[in-house]
N, C-alpha and C positions, 0 to 999 in steps of 0.2 A: 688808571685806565678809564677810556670815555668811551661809552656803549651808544651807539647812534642806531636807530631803526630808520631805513627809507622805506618810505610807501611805495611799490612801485620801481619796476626793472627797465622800464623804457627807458628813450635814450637822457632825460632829465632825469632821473634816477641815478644810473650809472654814471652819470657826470657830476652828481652833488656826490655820491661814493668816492671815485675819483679825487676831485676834490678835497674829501678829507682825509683821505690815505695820504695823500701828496704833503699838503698843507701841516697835519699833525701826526706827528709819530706815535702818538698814543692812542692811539683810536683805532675803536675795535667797529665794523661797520654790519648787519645785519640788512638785506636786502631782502624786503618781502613784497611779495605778487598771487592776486588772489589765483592766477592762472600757476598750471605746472610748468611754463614754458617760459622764459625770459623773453628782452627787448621789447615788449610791448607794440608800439605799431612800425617799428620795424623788421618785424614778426607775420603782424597782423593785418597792418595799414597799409605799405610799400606793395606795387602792383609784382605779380611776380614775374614780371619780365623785364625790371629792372635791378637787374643783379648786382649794376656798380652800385645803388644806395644799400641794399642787402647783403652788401660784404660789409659793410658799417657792423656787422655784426659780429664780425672777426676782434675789431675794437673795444666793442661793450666786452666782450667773454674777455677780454685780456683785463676789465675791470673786476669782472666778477670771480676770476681767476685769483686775484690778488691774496694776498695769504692773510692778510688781514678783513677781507670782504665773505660774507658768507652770504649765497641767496637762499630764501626760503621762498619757494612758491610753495601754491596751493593753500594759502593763510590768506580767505580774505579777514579786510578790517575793517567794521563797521555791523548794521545789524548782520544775525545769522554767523558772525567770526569775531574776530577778540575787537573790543571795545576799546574805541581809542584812549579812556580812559584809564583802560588795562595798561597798553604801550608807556602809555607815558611813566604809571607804575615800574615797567620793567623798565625801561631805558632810562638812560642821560636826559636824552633830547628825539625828537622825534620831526623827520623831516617827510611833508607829503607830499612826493610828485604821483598825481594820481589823473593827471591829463586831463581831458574834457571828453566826456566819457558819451555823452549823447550827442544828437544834430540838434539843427537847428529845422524848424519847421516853417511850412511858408504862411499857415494861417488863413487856407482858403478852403469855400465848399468844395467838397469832392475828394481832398486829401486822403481821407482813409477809403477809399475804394479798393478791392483786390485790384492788381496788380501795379498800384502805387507803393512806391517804397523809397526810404531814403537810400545814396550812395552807400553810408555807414553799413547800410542791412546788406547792401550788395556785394561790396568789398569784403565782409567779414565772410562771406559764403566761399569766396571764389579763393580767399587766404586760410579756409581751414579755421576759422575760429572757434570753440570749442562751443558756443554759446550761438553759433548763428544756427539757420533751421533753412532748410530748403522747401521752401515753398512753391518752386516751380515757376522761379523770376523771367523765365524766357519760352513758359509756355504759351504755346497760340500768340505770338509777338512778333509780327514782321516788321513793325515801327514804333522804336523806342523815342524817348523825350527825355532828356539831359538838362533839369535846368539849375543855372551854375556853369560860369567860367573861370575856374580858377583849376587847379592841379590834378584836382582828385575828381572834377566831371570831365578831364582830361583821358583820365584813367581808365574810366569808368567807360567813357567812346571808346576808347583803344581794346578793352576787353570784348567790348561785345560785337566786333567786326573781326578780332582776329580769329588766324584758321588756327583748327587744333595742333598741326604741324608745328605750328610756331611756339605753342603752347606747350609741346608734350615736354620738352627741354626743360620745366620750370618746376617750381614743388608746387604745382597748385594741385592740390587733392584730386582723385579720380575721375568723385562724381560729378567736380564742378567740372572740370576739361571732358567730361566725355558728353553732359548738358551743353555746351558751349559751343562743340564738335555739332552737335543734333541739331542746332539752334537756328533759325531761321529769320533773324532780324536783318531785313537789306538797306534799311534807311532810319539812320541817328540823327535827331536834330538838337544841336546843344543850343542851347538859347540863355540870353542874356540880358538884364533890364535896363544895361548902359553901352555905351560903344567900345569900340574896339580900342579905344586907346586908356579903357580903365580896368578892362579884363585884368584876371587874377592871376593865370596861367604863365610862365614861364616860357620861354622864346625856342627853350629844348624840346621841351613837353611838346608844344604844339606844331614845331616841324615835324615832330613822329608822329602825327596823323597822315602829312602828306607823305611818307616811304611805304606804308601800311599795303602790302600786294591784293592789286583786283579793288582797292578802291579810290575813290575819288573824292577829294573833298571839293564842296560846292559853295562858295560866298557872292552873295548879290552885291556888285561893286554900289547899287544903288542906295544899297540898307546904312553900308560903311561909310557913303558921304554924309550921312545925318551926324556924322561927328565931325565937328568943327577943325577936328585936329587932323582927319585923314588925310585931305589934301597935303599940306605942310606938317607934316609931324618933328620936324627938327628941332622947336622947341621942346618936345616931348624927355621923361629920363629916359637913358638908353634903354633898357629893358622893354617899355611902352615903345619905344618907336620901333626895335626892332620885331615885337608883335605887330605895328600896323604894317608894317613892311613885307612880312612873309602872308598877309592877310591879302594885303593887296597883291601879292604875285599870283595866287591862288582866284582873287576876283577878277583881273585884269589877265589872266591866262588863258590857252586853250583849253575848253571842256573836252573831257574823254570819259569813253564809255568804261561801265565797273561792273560788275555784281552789285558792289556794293557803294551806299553813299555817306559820306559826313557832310549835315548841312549846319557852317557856322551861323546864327540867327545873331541880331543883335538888336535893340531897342524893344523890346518886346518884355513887358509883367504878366507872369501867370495870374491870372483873377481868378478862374474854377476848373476842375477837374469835370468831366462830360463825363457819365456813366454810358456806356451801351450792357445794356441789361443789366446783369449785378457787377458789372465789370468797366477799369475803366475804357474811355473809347475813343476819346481827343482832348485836349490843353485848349483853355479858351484864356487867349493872350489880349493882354488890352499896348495899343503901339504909345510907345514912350519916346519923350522929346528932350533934349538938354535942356538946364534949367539956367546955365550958365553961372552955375554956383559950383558945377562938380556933381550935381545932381542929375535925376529927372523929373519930370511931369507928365502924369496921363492926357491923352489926346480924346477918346474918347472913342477911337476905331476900336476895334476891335478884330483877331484871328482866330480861328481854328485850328489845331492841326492834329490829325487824327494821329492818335498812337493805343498801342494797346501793353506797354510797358512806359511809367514813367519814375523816375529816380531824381530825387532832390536832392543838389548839391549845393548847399547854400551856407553852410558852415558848423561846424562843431559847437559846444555847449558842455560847460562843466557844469557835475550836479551837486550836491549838498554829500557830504557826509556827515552822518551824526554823531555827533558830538565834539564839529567845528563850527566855527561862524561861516555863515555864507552871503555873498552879498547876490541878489538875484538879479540885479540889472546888470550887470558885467560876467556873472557865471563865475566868478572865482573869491577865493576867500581873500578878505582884508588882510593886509600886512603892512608892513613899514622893511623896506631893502632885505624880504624874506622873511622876515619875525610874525608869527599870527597876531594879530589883535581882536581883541573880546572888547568889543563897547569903547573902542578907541587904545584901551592900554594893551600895551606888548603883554601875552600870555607867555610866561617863562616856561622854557624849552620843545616848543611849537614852534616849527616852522615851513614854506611852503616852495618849491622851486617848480620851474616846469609852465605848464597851461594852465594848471589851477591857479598858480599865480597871479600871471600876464596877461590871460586869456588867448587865444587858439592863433596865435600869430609869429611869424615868421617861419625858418626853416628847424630843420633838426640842428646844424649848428647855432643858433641863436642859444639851443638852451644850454650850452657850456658856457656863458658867462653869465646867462640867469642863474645857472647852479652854483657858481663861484661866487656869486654876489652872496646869497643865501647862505653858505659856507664859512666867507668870511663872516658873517652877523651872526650864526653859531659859536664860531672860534672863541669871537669878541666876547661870548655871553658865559663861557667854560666857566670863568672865576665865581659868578655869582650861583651857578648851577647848585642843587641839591645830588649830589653825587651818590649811585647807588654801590652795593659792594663790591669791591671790583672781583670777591670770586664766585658772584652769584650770572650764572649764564641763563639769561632769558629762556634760551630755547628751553633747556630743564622743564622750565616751569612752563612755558607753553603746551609741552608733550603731556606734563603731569594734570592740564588741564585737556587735554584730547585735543591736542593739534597735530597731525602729523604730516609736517612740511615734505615735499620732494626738495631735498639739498640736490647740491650739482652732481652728486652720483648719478640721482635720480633723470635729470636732465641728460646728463651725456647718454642713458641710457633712452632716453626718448628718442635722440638723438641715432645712436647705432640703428631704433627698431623703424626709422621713416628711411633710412640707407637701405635696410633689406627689405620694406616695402618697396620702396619703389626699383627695386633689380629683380625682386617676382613680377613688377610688372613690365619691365624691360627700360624700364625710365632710369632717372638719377635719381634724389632724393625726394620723395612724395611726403606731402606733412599729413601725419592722421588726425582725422577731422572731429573728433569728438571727445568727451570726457573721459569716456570707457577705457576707450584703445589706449588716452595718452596715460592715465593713471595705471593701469593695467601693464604701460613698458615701462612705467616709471619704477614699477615697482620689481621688477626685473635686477634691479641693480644690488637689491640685496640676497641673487638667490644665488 
């Protein structure tokens, strides 16, 4: 029997799981997550009013389901939880998909201002994450600042202009949809340091700004010709042309009046966050030029634009766990085709699948053949493995050291207690948004 530990229930977790239930008949696979809740940012990342990517979840459970897979949440690893030293002790082989757990930051005065915050902080509020903190992201905020065009400052527009109606259908926890319901921001500026034909965003994503009822989105057809490619974007990949296309219908369109506005901004680098009082109070953008490399170049103008909410969307960041290699300039650990490597040589039964890998790119399908590559370099490595007993069961010994995991009992019971929350509140499934509540249903399961 071959005992594998995944770090991590997201969806590169469950697909390296997969993977080796599939692949080898002998393997016994152990799923652990420092949350009590599985799928990770398909859980916690996926906006919630996209239900088609959140039924992905139906998939993962049919992994975690598997009668060879067992999940433990609630074990994190690393300081404060078992030392990956430990793991490796228990297990065979030790696989970590453990994602790219922080943002990325922009590196300018004014950044930490109240009411500056990264998308990451924003998102985890509005998803229920057990770890995020309401700090009141849409207090006194009639114009928010979005900068990042790629998917998730897609999201992030989309959430703070829809109405609660639209919302109440969804699990987004109470107090974020009844803060959002209160909310009084009338004009999102998503802003972006290159043009429209390098945007990050998705041709789906960004037609649902313009369906979004009572608002309007606003593009200066003049902003969009500073890229070279507007005019002609035929040579562009499809994806890219079919952004500048729906960009330009939107710029070259009739204006009509909203409530509310989306304004897409393009050439434009944040340089400093403007306080008004201890608060911030407008984006000071300096205008950017192609550089004819794929790049830009500062011009040396400079804008303003008043906001009193701003949200940096500029890209995720894995961070070190201890007692792995980390490489800092790429945010993820060294490997060779998933195998870790310590000072260049392959560290025998380490390995990493996922973001921490790769680093923070592509989509959620991308990581089922990162996990299968990772898989197979375990498989290949079985023979030379140091083999633990095969009738010694980790968990034993983790509970005898005071760990006590929420297994899938525990889950489906979180499960049942966000069903009948949200039918006391007259809604569908509501996720409960904190430690307490989900440990507290979790524990439900054994009574």
């Amino acid at each position: 029997m071959l005992r594998v530990a995944v770090v991590g229930s997201g969806p590169s977790g469950c697909y390296t799981a997969q993977s080796l239930v599939q692949l080898s008949p002998g393997v016994h696979v152990d799923v652990l997550d420092r949350l009590p809740c599985p799928y990770g940012l398909v859980r916690y990342g996926v906006a919630p009013d996209h239900e088609k990517i959140k039924s992905l979840q139906s998939t993962l459970r049919t992994v975690l389901e598997h009668e060879r897979v067992r999940f433990l949440g609630g074990v994190p690893v690393g300081p404060g939880g078992v030392p990956t030293a430990r793991l490796r002790e228990l297990y065979d082989a030790v696989v970590y998909c453990v994602g790219a757990a922080t943002d990325r930051r922009l590196g300018i005065p004014g950044e930490d201002l109240p009411g500056s915050w990264s998308a990451t902080e924003f998102v985890s509020w509005y998803s229920a994450h057990p770890d995020a903190a309401d700090d009141g992201f849409l207090s006194g905020a009639r114009s928010a600042v979005v900068v990042g065009v790629g998917n998730v400052a897609v999201d992030v527009t989309r959430m703070l202009v829809r109405g609660a109606a639209e919302l109440r259908g969804t699990d987004m926890p109470q107090a974020a949809l009844d803060a959002l319901a209160a909310g009084r921001v009338t004009d999102v500026h998503m802003v972006g340091r290159r043009g429209p034909s390098q945007a990050r965003f998705t041709t789906k994503e960004l037609r649902e700004l313009g369906s979004l009822p009572d608002t309007a989105v606003v593009v200066d057809p003049a902003e969009l010709a500073l890229d070279p490619a507007y005019r002609d974007p035929s040579g562009l990949p499809a994806p890219q042309r079919r952004n500048v296309e729906v960009l330009r219908g939107w710029a070259e369109g009739p204006r009509r009046e909203a409530a509310r506005r989306i304004r897409l901004r393009f050439f434009l680098r944040p340089v400093e966050l403007l306080a008004d009082g201890a608060h911030v109070g407008a984006v000071r953008f300096e205008r950017t030029a192609p550089d004819g490399h794929g790049g830009v170049t500062g011009t040396g103008r400079h804008e303003e634009i008043g906001a009193e909410l701003v949200l940096r969307s500029v890209g995720y960041r894995g961070v070190p766990l201890e007692g792995l290699p980390f490489d800092d300039v790429t945010g993820t650990v060294p490997h060779r085709a998933g195998r870790v490597l310590r000072d260049g040589a392959v560290a025998p039964g380490e390995y990493v699948a996922g973001w921490i890998k790769r680093g923070p790119t592509g989509v959620i399908g991308t990581n089922r053949p990162c996990a299968k590559e990772t898989v197979t370099s375990l498989l290949a490595d079985v023979a030379a493995m140091e083999h633990r007993e095969a009738s010694a069961d980790p968990l034993d010994a983790l509970r005898a050291e005071g760990v006590e995991p929420v297994e899938w009992a525990g889950w489906r019971a979180i499960e049942r207690a966000e069903a009948e929350l949200g039918a006391s509140l007259g809604r569908s499934v509501v996720k409960l948004p904190d430690w307490v509540s989900l440990l507290a249903a979790a524990r439900t399961a054994d009574g």
